[in-house]
PDB file of N, CA, C, O and CB in Angstrom:
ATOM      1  N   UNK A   1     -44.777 -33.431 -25.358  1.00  0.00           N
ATOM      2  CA  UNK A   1     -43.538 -33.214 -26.072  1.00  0.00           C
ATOM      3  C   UNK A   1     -42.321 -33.496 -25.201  1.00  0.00           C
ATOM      4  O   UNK A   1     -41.236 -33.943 -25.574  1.00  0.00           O
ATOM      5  CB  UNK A   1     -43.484 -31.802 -26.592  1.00  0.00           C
ATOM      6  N   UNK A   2     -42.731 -33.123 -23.865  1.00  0.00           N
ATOM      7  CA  UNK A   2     -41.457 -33.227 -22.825  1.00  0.00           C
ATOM      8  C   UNK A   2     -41.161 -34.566 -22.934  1.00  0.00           C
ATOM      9  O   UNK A   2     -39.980 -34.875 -22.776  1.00  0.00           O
ATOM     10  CB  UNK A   2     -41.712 -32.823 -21.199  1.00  0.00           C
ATOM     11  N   UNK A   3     -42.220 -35.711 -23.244  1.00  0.00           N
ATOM     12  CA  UNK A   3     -42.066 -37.063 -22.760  1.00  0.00           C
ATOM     13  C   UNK A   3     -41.043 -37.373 -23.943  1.00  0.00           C
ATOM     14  O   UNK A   3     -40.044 -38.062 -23.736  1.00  0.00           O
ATOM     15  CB  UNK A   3     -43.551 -38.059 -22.624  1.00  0.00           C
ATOM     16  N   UNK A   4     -41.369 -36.777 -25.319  1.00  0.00           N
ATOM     17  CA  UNK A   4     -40.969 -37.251 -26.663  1.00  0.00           C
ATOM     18  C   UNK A   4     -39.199 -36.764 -26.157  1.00  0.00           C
ATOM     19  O   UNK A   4     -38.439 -37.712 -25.955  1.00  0.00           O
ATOM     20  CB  UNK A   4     -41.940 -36.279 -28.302  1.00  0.00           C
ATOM     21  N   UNK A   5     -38.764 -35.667 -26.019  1.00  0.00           N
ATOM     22  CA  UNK A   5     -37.637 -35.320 -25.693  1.00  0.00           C
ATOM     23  C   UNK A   5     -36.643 -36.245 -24.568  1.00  0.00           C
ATOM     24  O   UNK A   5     -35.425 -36.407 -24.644  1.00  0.00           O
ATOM     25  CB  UNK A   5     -37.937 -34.072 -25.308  1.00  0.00           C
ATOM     26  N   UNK A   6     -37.698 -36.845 -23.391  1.00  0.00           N
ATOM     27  CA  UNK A   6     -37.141 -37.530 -22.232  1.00  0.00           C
ATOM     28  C   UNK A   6     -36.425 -38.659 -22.884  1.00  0.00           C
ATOM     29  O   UNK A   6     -35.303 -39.108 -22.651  1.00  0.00           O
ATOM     30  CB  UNK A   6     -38.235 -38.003 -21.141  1.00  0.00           C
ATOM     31  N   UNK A   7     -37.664 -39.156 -24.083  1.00  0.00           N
ATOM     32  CA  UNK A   7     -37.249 -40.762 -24.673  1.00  0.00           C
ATOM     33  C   UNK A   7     -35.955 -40.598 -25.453  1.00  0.00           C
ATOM     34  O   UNK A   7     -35.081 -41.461 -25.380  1.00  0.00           O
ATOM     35  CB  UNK A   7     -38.499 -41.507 -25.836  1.00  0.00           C
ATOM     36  N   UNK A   8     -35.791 -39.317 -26.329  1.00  0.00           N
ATOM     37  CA  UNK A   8     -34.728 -39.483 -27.176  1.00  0.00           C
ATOM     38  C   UNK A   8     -33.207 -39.586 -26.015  1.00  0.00           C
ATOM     39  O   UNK A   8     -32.419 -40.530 -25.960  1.00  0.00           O
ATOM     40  CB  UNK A   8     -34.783 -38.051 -28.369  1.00  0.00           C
ATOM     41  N   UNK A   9     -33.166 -38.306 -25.194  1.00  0.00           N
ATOM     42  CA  UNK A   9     -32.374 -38.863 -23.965  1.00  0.00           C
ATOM     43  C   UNK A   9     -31.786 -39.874 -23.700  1.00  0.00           C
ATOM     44  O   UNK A   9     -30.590 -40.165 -23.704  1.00  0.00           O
ATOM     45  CB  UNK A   9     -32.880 -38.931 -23.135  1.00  0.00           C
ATOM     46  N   UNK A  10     -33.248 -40.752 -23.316  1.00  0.00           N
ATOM     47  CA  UNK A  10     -32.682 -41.735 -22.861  1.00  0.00           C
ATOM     48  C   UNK A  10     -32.842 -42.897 -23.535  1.00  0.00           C
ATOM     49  O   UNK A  10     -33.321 -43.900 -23.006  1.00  0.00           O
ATOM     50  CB  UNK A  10     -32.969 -41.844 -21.763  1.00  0.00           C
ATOM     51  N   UNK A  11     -32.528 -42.852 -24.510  1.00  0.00           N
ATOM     52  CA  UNK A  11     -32.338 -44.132 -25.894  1.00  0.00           C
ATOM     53  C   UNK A  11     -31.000 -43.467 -26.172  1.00  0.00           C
ATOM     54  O   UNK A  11     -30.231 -44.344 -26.564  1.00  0.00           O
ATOM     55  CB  UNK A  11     -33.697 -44.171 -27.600  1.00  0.00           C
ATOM     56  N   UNK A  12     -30.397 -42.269 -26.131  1.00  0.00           N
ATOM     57  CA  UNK A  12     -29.331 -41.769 -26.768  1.00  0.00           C
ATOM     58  C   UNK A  12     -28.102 -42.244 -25.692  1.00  0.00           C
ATOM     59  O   UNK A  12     -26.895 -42.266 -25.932  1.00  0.00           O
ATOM     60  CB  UNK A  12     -29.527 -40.104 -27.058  1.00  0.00           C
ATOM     61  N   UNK A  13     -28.834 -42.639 -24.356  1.00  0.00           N
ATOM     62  CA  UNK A  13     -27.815 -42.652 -22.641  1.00  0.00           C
ATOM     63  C   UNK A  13     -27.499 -44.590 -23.160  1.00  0.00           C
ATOM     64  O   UNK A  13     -26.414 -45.166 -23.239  1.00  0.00           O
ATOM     65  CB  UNK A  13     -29.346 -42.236 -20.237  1.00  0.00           C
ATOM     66  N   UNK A  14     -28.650 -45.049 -23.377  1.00  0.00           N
ATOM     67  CA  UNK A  14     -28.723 -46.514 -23.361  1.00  0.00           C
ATOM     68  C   UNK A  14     -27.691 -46.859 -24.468  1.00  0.00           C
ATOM     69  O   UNK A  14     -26.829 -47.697 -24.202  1.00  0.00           O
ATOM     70  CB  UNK A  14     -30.271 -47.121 -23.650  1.00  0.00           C
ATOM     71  N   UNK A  15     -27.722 -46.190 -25.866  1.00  0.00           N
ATOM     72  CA  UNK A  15     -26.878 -46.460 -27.308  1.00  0.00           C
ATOM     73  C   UNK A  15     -26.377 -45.535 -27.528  1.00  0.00           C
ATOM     74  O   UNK A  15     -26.958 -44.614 -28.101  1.00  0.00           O
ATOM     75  CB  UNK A  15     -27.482 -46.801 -28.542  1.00  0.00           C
ATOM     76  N   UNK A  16     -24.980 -45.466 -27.099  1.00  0.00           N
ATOM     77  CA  UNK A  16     -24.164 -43.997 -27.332  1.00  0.00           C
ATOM     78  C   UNK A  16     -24.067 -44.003 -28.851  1.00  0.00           C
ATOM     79  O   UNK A  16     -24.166 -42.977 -29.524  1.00  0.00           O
ATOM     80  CB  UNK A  16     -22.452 -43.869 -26.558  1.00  0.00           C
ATOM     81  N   UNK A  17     -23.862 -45.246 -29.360  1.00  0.00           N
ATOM     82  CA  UNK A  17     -23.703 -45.035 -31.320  1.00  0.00           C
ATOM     83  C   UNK A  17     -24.354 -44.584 -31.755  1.00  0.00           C
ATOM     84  O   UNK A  17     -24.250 -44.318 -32.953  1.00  0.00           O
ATOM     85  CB  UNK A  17     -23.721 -45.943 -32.321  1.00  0.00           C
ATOM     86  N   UNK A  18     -25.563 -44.190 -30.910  1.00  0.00           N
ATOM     87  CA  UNK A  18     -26.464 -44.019 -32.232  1.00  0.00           C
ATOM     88  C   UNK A  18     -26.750 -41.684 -31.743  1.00  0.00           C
ATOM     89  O   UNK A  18     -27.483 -40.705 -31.883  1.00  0.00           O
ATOM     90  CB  UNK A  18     -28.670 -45.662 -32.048  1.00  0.00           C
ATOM     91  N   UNK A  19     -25.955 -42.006 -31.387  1.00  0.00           N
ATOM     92  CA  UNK A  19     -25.921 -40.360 -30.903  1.00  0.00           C
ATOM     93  C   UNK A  19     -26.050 -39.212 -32.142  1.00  0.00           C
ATOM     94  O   UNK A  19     -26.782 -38.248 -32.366  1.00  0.00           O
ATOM     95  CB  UNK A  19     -24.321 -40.034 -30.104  1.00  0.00           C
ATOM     96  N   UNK A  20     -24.833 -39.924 -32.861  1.00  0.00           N
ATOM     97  CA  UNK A  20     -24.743 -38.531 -34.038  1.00  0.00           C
ATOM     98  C   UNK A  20     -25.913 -38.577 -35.119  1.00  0.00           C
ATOM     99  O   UNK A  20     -25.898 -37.854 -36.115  1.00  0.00           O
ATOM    100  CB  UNK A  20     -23.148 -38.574 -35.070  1.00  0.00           C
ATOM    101  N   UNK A  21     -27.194 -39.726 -34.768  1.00  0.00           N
ATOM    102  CA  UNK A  21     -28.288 -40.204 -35.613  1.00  0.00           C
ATOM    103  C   UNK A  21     -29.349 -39.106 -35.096  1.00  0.00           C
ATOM    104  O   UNK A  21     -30.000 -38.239 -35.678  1.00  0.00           O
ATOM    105  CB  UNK A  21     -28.734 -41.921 -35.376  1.00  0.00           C
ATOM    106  N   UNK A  22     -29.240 -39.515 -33.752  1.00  0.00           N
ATOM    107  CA  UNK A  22     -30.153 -39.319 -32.666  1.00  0.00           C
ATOM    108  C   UNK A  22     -30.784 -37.749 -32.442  1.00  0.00           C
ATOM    109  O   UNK A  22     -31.901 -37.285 -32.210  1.00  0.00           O
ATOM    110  CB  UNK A  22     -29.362 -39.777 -31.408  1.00  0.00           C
ATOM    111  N   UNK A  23     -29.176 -37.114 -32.684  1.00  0.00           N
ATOM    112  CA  UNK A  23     -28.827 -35.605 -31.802  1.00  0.00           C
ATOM    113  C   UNK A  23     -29.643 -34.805 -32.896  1.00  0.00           C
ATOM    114  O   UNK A  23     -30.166 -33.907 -32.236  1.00  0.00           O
ATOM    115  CB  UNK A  23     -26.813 -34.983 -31.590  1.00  0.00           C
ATOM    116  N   UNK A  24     -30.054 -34.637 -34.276  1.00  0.00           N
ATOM    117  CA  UNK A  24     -30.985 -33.727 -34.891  1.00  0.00           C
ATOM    118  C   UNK A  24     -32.359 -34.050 -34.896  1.00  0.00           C
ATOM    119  O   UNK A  24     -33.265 -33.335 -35.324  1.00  0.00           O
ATOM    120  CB  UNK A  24     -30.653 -33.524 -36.141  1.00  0.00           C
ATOM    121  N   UNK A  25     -32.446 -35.062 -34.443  1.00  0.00           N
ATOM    122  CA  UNK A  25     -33.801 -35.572 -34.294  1.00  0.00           C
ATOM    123  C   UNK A  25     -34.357 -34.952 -32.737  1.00  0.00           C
ATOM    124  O   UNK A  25     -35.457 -34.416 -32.608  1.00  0.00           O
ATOM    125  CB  UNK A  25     -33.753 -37.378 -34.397  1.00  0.00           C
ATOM    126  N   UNK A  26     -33.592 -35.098 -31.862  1.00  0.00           N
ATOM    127  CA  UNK A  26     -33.624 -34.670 -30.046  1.00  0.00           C
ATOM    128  C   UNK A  26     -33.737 -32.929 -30.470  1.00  0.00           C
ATOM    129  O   UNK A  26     -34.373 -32.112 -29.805  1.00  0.00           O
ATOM    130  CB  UNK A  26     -31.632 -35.241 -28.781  1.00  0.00           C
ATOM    131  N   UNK A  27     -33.018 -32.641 -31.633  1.00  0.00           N
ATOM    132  CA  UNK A  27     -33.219 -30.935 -31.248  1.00  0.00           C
ATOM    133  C   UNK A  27     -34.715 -30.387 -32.020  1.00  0.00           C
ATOM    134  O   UNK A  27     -35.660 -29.777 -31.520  1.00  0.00           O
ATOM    135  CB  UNK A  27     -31.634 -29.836 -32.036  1.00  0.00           C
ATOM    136  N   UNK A  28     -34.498 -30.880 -33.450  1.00  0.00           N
ATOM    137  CA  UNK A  28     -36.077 -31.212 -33.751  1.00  0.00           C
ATOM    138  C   UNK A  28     -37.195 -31.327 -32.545  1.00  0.00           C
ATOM    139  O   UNK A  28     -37.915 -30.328 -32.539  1.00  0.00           O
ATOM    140  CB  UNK A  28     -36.117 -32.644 -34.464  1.00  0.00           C
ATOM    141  N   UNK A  29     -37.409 -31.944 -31.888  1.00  0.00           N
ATOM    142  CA  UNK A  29     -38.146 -32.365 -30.921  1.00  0.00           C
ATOM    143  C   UNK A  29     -38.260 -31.196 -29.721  1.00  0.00           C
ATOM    144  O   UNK A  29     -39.316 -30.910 -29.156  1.00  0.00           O
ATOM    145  CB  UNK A  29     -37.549 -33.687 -30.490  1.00  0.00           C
ATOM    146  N   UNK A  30     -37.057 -30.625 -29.470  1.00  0.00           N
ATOM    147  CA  UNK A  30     -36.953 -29.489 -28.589  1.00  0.00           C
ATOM    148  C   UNK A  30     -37.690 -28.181 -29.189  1.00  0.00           C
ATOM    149  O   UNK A  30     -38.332 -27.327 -28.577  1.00  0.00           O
ATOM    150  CB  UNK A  30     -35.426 -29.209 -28.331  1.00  0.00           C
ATOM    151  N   UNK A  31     -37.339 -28.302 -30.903  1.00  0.00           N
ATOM    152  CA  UNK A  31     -37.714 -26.751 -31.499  1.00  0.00           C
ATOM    153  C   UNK A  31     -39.527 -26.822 -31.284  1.00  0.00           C
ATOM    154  O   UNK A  31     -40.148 -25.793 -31.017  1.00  0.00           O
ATOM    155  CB  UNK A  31     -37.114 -26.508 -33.607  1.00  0.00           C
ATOM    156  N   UNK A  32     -40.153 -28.030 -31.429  1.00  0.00           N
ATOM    157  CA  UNK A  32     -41.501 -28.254 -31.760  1.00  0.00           C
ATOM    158  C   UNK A  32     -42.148 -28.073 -30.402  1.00  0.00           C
ATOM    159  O   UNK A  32     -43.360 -27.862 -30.351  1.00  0.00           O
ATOM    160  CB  UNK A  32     -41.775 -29.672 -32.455  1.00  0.00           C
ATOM    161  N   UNK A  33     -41.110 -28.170 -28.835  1.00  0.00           N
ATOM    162  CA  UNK A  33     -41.897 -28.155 -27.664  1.00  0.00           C
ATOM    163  C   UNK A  33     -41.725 -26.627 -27.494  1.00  0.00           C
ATOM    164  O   UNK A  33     -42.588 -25.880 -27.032  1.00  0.00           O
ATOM    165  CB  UNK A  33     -41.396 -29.168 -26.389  1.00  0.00           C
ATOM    166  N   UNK A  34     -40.646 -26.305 -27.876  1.00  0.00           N
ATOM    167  CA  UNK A  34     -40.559 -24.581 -27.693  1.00  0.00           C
ATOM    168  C   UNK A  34     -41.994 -24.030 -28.396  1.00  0.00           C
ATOM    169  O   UNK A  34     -42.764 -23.262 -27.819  1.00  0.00           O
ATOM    170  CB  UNK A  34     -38.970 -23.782 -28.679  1.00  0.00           C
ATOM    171  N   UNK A  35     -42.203 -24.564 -29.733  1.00  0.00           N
ATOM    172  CA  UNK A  35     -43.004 -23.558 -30.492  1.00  0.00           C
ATOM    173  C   UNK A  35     -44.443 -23.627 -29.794  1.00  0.00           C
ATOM    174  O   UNK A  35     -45.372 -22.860 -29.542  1.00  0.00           O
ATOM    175  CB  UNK A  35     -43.061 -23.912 -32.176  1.00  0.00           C
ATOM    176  N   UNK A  36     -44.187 -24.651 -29.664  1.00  0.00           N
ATOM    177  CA  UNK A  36     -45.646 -25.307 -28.690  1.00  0.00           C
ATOM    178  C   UNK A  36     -46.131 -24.831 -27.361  1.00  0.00           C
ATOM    179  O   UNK A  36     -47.279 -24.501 -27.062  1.00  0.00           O
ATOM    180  CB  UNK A  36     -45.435 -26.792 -28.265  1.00  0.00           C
ATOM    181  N   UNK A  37     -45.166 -24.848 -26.687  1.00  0.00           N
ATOM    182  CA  UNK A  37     -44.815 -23.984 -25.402  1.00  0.00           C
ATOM    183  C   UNK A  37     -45.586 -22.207 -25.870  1.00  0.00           C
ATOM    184  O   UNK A  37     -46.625 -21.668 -25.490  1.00  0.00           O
ATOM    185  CB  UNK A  37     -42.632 -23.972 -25.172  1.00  0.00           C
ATOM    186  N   UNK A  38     -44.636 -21.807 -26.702  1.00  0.00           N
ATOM    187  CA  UNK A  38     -45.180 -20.339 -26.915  1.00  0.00           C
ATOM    188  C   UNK A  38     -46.558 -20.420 -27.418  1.00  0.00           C
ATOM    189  O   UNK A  38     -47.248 -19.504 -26.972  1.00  0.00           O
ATOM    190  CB  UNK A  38     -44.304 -19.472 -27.969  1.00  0.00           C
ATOM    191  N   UNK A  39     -47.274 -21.345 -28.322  1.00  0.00           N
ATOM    192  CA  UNK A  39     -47.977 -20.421 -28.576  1.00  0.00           C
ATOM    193  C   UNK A  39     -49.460 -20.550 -27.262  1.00  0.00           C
ATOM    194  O   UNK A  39     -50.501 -19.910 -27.114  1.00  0.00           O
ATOM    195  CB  UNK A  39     -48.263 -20.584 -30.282  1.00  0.00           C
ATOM    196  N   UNK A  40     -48.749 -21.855 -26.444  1.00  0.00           N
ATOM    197  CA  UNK A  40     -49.824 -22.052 -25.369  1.00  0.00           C
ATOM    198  C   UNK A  40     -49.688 -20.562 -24.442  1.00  0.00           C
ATOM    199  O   UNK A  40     -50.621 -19.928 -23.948  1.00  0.00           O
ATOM    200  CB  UNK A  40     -49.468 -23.636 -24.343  1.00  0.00           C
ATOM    201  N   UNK A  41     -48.563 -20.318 -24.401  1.00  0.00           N
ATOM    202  CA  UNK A  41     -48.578 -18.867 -23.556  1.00  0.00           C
ATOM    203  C   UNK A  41     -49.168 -17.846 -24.061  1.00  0.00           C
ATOM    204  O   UNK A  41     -49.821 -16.987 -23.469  1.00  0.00           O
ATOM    205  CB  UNK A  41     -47.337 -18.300 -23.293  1.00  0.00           C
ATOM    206  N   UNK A  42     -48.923 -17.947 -25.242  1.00  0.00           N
ATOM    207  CA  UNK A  42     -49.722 -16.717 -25.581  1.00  0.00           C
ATOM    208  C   UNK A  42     -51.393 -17.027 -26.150  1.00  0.00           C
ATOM    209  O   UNK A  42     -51.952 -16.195 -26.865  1.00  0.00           O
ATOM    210  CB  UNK A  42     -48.804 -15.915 -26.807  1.00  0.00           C
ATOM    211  N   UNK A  43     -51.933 -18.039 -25.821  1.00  0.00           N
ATOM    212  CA  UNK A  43     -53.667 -18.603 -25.598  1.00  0.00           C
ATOM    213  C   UNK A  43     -53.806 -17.703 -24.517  1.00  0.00           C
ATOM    214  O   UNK A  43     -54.473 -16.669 -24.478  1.00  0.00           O
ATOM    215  CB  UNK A  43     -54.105 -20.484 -25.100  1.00  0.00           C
ATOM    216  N   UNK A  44     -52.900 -18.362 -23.400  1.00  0.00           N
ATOM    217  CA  UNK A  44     -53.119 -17.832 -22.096  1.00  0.00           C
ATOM    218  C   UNK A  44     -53.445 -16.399 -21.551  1.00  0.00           C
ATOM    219  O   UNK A  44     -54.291 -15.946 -20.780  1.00  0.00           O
ATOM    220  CB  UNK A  44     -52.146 -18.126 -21.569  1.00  0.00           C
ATOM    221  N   UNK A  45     -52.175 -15.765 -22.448  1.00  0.00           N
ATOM    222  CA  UNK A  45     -51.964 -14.337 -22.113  1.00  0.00           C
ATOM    223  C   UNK A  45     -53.291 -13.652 -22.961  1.00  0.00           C
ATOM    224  O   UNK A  45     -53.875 -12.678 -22.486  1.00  0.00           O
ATOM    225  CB  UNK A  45     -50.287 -13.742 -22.652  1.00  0.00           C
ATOM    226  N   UNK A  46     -53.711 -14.276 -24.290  1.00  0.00           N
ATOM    227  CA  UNK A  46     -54.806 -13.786 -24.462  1.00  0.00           C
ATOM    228  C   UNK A  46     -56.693 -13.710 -24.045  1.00  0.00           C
ATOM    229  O   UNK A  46     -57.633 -12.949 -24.275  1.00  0.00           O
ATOM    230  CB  UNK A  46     -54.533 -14.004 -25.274  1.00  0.00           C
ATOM    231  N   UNK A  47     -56.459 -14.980 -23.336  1.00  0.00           N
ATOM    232  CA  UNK A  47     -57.507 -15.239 -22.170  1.00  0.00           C
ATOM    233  C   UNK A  47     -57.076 -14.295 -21.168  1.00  0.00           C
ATOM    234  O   UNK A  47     -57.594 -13.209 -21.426  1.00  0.00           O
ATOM    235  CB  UNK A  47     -57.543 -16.802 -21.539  1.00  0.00           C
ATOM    236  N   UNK A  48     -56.558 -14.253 -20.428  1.00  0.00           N
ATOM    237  CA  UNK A  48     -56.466 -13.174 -19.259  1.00  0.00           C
ATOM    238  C   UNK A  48     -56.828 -12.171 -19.465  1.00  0.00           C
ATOM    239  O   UNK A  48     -57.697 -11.519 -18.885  1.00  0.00           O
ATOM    240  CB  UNK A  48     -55.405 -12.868 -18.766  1.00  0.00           C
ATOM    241  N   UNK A  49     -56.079 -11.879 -20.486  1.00  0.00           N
ATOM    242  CA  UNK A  49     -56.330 -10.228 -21.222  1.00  0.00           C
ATOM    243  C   UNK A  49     -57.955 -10.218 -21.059  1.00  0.00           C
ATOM    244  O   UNK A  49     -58.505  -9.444 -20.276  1.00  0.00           O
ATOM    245  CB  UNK A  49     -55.754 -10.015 -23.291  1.00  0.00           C
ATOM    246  N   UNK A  50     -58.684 -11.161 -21.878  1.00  0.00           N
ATOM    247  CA  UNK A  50     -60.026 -10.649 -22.489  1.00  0.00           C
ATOM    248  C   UNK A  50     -60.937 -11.121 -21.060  1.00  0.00           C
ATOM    249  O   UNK A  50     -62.060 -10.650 -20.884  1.00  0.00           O
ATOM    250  CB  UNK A  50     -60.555 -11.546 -24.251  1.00  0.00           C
ATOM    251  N   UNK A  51     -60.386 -11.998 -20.173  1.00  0.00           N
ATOM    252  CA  UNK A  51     -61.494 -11.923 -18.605  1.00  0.00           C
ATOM    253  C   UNK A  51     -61.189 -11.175 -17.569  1.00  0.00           C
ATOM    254  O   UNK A  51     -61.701 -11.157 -16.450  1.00  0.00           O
ATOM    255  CB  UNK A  51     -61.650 -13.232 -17.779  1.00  0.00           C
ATOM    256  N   UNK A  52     -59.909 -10.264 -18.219  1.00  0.00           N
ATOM    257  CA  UNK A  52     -60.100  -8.955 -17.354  1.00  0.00           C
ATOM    258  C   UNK A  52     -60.667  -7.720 -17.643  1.00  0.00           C
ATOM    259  O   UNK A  52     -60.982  -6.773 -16.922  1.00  0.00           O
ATOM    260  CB  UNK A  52     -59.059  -8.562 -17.001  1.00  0.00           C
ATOM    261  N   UNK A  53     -60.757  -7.976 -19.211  1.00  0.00           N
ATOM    262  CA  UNK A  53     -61.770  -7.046 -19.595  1.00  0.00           C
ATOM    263  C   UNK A  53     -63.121  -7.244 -19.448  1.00  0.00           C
ATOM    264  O   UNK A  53     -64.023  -6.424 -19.622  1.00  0.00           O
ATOM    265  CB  UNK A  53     -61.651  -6.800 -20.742  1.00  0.00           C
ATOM    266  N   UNK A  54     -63.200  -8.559 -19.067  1.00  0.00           N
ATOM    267  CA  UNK A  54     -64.839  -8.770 -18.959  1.00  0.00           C
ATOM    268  C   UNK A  54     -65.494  -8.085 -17.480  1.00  0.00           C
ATOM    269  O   UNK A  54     -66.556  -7.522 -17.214  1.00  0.00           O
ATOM    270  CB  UNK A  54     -65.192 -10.632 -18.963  1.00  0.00           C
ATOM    271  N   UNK A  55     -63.935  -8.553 -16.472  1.00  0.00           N
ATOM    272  CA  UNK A  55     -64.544  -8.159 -15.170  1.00  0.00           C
ATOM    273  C   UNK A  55     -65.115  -6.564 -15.007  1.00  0.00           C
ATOM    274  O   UNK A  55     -66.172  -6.097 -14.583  1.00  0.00           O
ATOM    275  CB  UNK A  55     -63.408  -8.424 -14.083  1.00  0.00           C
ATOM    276  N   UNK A  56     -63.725  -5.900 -15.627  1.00  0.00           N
ATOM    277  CA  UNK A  56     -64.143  -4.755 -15.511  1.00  0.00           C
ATOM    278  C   UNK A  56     -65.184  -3.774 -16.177  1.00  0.00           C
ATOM    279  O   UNK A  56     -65.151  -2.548 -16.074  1.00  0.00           O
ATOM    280  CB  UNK A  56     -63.307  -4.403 -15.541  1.00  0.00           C
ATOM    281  N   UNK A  57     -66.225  -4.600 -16.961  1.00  0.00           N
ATOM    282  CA  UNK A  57     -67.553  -4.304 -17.177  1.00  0.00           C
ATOM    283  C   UNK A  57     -68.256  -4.311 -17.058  1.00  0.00           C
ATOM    284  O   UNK A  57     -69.016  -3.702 -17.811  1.00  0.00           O
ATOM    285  CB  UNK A  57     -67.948  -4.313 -17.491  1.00  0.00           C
TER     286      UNK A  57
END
């Protein structure tokens, strides 16, 4: 997703016109790495959780 965000960047740096096209599409792209982002953290946080319960059995 980071890469998808880098490109809008820098297509938006290369064609300033096309900015006010560009700019809901670039935040779009940000909301989908956020959501994405969270719910990988919380995979994570729920793996930890359950192989520390394993250890301690």
């Amino acid at each position: 997703m980071l890469s998808e965000i880098d490109e809008y960047q820098s297509i938006i740096r290369r064609f300033e016109e096309l900015e006010v096209k560009l700019e809901p599409l670039l935040e779009q792209a940000r909301e989908r790495s956020a959501q994405l982002l969270g719910k990988v953290n919380v995979l994570n946080t729920v793996i930890n959780t359950l192989s520390e319960e394993v250890e301690l059995c």
